[in-house]
Each structure stands twice: as structure tokens, then as C-alpha cells.
C-alpha positions in Angstrom: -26.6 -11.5 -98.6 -30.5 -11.7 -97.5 -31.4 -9.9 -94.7 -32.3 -12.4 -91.8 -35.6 -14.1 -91.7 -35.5 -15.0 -88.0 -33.8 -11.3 -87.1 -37.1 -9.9 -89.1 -39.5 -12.0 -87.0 -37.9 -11.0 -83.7 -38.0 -7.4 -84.4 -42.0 -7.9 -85.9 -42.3 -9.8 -82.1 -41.2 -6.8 -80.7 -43.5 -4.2 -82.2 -46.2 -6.6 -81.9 -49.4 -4.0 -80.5 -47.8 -0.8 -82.5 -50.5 -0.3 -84.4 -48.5 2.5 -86.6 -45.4 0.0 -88.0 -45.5 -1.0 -91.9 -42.4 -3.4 -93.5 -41.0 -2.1 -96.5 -38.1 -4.1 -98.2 -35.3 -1.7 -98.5 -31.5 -0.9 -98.2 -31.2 -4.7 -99.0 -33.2 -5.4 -95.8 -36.6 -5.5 -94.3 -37.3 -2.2 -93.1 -39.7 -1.3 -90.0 -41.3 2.1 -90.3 -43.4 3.9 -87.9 -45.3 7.0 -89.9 -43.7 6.3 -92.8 -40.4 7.0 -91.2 -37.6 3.9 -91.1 -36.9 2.7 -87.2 -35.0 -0.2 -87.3 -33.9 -2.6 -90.7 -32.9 -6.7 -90.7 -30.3 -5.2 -92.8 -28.8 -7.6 -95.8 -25.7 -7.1 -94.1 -26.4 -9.0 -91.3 -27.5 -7.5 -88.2 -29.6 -4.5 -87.7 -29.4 -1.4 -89.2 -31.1 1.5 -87.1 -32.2 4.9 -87.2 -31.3 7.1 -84.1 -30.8 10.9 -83.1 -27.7 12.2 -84.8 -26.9 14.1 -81.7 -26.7 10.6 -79.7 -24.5 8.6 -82.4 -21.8 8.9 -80.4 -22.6 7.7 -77.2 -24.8 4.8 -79.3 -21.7 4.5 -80.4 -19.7 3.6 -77.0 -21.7 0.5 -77.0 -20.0 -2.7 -78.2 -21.0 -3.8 -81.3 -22.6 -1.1 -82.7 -21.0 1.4 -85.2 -21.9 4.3 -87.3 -23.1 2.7 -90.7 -21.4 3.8 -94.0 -23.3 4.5 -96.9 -21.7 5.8 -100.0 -18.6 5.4 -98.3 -19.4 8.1 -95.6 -20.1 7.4 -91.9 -23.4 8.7 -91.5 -24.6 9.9 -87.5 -28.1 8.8 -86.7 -27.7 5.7 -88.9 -26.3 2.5 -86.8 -25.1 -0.7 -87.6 -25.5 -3.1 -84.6 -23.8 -6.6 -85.1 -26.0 -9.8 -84.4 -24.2 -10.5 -80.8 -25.1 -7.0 -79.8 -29.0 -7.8 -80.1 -28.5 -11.6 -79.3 -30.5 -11.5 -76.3 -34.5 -10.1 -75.9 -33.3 -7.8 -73.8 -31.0 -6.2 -76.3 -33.1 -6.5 -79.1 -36.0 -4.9 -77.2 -33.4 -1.8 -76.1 -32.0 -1.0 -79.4 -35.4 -1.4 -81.0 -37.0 0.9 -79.1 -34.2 3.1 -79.9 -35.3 3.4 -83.3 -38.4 3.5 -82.5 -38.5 6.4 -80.4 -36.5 8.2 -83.0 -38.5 7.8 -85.8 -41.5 8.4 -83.4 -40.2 12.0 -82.9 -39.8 12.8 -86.6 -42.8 14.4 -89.1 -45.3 11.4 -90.8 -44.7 10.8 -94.2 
């Protein structure tokens, strides 16, 4: 599956004057980075995938639609999947955005 075009575009819309986001295909999505480090991904999966403090997976977590993504067949804190409804509106799309934003914000340039 191809990670979403119009997804991409919102998430772009979003960071739109953060002079210090790049796109990088990855993960079989198109990955926003910020320093060098991934925020937030339209993940090939559908949805988003997005990074977050590992500390606050689990209250990320208590949100509806949005789950610890599994990679290798691991769940893996401070790595998010949020399903499409959960970022359906601006509002929601702006909040968990800027999630991953602040996160990868806080974290060493590559």
C-alpha cells in the first residue's frame, strides 16, 4: 500500500513556516523530519505513523485510535500508529503532529 498523498499534503500544510522539516521517503511512507530526526510519517500503512516520548506511549496510547506500532513484530514505545479517523479533523491532525514534532524537536540533530 502507498502511503497517502492527500495525508502527506496535510501534514506538509501543517508544518508550513518550520523552516527545519525535510521529507524523506521511508518505512514505506513519507517521512517528516525535523534536524534530521523522523516526527511524524504518511505511513504506507495508512494513517500516520509518529514518533513520541517513550515515557508518554502509554497515555498516547489511551487515546482512541492510536496504538503502539509493531516493527519486527515488537511493540515499540515512542513509535505510534494513529488510524486515519483519529487525525480526520484539522484539529486532530495539528495535535498529534505537533506531538511528533515536539519530540523529535527535543532529540540531538543529525
Amino acid at each position: 500500500m502507498a502511503y497517502d498523498d492527500e495525508l502527506a499534503g496535510r501534514i506538509r500544510g501543517v508544518l508550513t513556516g518550520k523552516s527545519d522539516f525535510t521529507e524523506k521517503k521511508m518505512f514505506g511512507g513519507l517521512a517528516f523530519m525535523i534536524g534530521g530526526n523522523m516526527a511524524v510519517s504518511a505511513s504506507g500503512q495508512g494513517g500516520m505513523l509518529l514518533r513520541a516520548d517513550p515515557a508518554a506511549s502509554d497515555e498516547l496510547c489511551s487515546h482512541p485510535g492510536v496504538e503502539l506500532a509493531v516493527m519486527r513484530g515488537r511493540p515499540m514505545d515512542g513509535w505510534l500508529r494513529v488510524d486515519p479517523e483519529a487525525i480526520a479533523s484539522e484539529d486532530d491532525l495539528e495535535r498529534w503532529v505537533r506531538v511528533g514534532v515536539e519530540y523529535a524537536s527535543s532529540l540531538p540533530p543529525k
